[in-house]
N, C-alpha and C positions, 0 to 999 in steps of 0.2 A: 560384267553383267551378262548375263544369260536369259534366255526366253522363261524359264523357271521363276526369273524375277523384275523382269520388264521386257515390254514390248511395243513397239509404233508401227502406225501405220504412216507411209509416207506418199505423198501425189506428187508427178510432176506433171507443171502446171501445163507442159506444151503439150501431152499428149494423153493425159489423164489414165494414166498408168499408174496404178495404188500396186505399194509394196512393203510388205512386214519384212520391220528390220529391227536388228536390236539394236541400242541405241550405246553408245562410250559410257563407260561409267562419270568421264567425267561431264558430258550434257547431262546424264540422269540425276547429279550431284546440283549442276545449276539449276531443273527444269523444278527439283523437291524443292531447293530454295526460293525458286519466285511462285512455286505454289503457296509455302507455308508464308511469304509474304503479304499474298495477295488473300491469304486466311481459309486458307485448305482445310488445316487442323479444327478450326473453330465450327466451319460449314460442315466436316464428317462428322463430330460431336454431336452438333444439331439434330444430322439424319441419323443419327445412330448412338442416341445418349446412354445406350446400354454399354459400348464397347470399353475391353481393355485394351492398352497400349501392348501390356506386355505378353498378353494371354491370347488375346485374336489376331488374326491374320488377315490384313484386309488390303483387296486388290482395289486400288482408286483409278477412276480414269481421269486424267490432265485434259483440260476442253483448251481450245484451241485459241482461245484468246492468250493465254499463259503461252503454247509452244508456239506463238506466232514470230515469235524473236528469234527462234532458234531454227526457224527454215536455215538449208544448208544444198550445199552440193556434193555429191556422191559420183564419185569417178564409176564412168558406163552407165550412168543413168540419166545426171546432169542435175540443172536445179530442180530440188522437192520438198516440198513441203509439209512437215508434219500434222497428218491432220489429226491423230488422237495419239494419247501414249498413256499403256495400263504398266502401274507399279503395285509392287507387293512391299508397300510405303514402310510399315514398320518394321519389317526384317531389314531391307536397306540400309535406313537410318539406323538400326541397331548395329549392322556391321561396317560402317562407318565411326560409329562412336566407340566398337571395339567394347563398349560395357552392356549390358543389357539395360533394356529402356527401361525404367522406373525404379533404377537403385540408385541413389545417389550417387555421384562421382568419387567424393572422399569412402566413401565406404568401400571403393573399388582400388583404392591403391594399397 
């Protein structure tokens, strides 16, 4: 991952020190799944019953109830907490899935 395609903001709690970092591909793999758990997909639809999956580019921001699991510790900084994290959700999930979104799978092999 790259700043091009995610990015966090993170606080440590002792000294209240905010730091943009990019985050491991693979938290930003866990943090999409307990989004789309918790119904990410269904609430951006809602705000945005125009868009396509395959055709728009949309940058979400993860609220901090979602990254609240995923605080962590960062060597030379200590423990921090993720307080926001913007993804560019459908390119991700698209290079993940290695197909493009909205062609069926079988059409892809």
């Amino acid at each position: 991952m790259d700043n091009a395609w995610c990015f966090a903001l993170a606080e440590n709690p002792v000294n209240g020190v905010v730091i943009k970092i990019t985050p491991a591909h693979d938290l930003v793999q866990a943090v999409l799944c307990s989004w789309i758990e918790a119904g990410g997909p269904d609430a951006l639809r809602r705000a945005k019953p125009n868009i396509t999956d395959v055709i728009d580019d949309h940058w979400i921001s993860i609220s901090r109830n979602i990254l609240k699991k995923y605080d962590a510790h960062i060597p030379g900084v200590g423990a921090v907490k993720i307080v926001t994290m913007h993804l560019r959700v459908f390119k991700i999930i698209d290079a993940d899935l290695k197909v493009p979104i909205g062609v069926p799978v079988a059409e892809t092999v």
